[in-house]
C-alpha positions in Angstrom: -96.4 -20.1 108.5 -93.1 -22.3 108.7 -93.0 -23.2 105.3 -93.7 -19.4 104.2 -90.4 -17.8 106.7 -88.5 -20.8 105.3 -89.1 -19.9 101.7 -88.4 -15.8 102.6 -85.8 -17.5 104.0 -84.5 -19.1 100.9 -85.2 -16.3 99.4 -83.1 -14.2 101.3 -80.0 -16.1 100.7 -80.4 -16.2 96.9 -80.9 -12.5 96.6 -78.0 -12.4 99.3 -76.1 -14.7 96.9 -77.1 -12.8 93.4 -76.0 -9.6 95.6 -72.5 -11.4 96.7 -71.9 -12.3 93.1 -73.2 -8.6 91.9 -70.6 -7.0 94.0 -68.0 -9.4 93.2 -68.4 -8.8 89.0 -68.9 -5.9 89.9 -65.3 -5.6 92.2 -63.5 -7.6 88.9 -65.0 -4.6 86.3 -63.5 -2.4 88.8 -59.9 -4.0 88.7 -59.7 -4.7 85.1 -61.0 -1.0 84.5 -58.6 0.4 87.0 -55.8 -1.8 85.2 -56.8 -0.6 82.1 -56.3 3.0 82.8 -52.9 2.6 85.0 -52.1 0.9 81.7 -53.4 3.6 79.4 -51.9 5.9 82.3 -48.3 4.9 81.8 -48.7 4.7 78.1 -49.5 8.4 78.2 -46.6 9.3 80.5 -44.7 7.7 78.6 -45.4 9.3 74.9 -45.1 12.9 76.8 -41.4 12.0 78.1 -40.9 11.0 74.4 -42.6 14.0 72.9 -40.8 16.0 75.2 -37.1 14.5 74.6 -37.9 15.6 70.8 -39.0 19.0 71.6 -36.0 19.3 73.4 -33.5 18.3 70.8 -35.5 19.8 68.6 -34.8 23.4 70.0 -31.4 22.5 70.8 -30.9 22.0 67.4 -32.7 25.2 66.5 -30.8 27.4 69.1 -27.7 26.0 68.0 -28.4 26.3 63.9 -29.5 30.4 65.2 -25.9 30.3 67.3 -24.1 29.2 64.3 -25.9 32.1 62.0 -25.7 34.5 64.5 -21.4 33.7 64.8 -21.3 33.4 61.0 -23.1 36.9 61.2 -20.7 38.6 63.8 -17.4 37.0 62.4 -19.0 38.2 58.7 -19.4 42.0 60.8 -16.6 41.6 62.3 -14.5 41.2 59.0 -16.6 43.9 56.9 -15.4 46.6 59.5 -11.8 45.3 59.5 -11.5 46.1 55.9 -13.6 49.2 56.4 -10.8 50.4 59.0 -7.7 48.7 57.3 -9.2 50.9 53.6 -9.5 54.2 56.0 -6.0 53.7 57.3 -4.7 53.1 53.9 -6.5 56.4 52.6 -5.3 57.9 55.7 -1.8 57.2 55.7 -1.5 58.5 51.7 -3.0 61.6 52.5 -0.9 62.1 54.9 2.1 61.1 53.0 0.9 63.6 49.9 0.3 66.7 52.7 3.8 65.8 54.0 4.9 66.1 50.1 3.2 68.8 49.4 5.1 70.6 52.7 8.3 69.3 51.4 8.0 70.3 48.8 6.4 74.3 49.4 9.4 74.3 51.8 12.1 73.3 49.3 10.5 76.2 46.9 11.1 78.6 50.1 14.4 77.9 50.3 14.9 77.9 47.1 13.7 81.2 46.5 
């Protein structure tokens, strides 16, 4: 009977020893794997600052190439009109100069007659 509860005994402690070392590989998987995601974590961060950063200059760049088209478009409006009212001034001012003839004139041919 001594013999047998020494050798459950022994027994015991190796499984208690196989469970020990278990739990300890098992405790090192654990850290390498939760190493290897922080790791894989920051790389990931990392490429969507970077991804973002391009986006970003990316529509800066297209906001300011629309800005610069938009400007060329308003300056290009803005001219088109100016000749548009300089030409009706111009057409403007002569008909007015050949009514104010054409008075003189009728009132010179009154006085005349």
């Amino acid at each position: 009977k001594a013999k047998f509860e020494e050798e459950a005994r022994n027994r015991q402690s190796e499984y208690e020893k196989e469970l020990s070392e278990l739990k300890a590989r098992i405790e090192e998987r654990n850290s390498a794997h939760d190493s290897e995601v922080s790791e894989l974590k920051a790389k990931f961060e990392e490429e969507a600052r970077n991804r973002q950063s391009e986006y970003e200059k990316e529509l800066s760049e297209l906001k300011a190439r629309i800005e610069e088209r938009n400007s060329a478009k308003v300056e290009e409006n803005n001219t088109a009109r100016d000749n548009e009212a300089s030409e009706l001034k111009a057409k403007f001012e002569e008909e007015a100069r050949n009514r104010q003839s054409t008075m003189t004139a009728k009132s010179v041919r009154k006085r005349v007659v």
